[in-house]
C-alpha positions in Angstrom: -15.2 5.0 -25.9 -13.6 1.7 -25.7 -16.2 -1.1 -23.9 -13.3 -3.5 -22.8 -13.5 -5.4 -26.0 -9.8 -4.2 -27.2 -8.8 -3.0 -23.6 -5.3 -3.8 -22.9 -4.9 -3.9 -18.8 -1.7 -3.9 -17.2 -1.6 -5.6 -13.8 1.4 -4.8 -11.0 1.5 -6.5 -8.0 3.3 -5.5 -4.7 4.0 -7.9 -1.9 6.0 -5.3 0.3 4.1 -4.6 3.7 0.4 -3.9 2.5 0.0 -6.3 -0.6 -1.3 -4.1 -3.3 -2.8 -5.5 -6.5 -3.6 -3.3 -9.4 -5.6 -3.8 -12.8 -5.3 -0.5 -15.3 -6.4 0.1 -18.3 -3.8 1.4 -20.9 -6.5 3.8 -22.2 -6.2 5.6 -18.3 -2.5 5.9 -18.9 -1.6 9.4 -18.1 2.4 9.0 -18.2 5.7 8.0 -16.3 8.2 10.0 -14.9 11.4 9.4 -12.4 9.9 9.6 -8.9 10.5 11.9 -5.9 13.2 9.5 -4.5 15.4 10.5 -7.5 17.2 8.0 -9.6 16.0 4.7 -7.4 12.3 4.8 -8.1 10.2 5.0 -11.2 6.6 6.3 -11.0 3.3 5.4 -13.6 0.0 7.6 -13.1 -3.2 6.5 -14.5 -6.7 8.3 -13.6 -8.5 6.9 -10.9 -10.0 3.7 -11.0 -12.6 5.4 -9.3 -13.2 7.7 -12.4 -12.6 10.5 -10.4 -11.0 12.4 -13.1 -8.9 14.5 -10.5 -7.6 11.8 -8.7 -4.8 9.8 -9.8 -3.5 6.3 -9.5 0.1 6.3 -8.7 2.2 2.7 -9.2 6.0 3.4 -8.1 8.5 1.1 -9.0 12.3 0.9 -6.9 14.9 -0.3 -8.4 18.9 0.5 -8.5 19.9 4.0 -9.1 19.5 5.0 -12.7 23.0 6.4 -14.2 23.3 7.7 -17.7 25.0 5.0 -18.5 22.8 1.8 -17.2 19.6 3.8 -18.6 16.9 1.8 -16.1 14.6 4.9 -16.0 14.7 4.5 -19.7 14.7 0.5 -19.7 11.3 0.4 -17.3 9.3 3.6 -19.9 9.9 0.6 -23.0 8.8 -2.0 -21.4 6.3 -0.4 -19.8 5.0 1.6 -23.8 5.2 -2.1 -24.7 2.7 -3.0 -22.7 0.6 0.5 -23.9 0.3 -0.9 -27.1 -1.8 -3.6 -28.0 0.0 -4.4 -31.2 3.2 -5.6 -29.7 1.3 -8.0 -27.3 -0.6 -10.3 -29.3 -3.8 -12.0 -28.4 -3.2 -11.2 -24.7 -5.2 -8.6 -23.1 -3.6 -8.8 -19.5 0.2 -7.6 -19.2 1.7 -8.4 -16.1 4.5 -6.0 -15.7 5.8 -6.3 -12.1 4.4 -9.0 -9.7 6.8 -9.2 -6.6 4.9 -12.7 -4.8 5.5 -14.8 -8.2 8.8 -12.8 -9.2 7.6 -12.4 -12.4 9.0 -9.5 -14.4 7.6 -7.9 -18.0 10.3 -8.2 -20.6 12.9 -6.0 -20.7 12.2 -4.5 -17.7 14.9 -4.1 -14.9 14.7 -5.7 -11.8 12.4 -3.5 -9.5 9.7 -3.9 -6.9 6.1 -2.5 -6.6 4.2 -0.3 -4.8 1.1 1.0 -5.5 -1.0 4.3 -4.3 -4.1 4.3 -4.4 -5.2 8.1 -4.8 -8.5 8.3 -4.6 
């Protein structure tokens, strides 16, 4: 088990009605898939952060729709495998991937807001 020394976290921010923050560990990663709205959201599930390992942390991400030919569904699971993988981020440990309040987006990611479920 990993005891944080090597822990990459990625952090998502969403400033849309509630203000959600989220910290997760890349090793809690579960996957990404195109969400229920269809081809305008993205979600990422990670296990709980309450270790509940039949709960699931949901961060969704909207953005235009996704076409076969702009490939944003595809654009959003790179950037968000680059941040999986400690290799390709150097020294740093936190990725911030989406953070709506400071506009700050993770490279190569389409533009998109945040918001996070908590399922726990």
């Amino acid at each position: 088990m990993n005891n944080g020394n090597d822990e990459v976290y990625l952090y998502f921010a969403d400033t849309s009605g509630t203000s959600h923050a989220g910290l997760f560990k890349a090793s809690r990663f579960l996957g990404i898939r195109p969400g229920n709205s269809g081809a305008t959201t993205t979600e990422i599930k990670f296990l709980a952060q309450t270790h509940d390992n039949n709960a699931v942390d949901t961060v969704t991400l909207t953005h235009a729709a996704s076409t076969a030919t702009n490939g944003i569904h595809t654009a959003i699971v790179r950037a968000v495998t680059d941040a999986l993988c400690a290799s390709s981020t150097g020294n740093r440990k936190m990725i911030t991937v989406v953070d709506d309040q400071l506009g700050i987006l993770m490279r190569n990611c389409p533009p998109c807001t945040t918001a996070i479920t908590f399922d726990a």
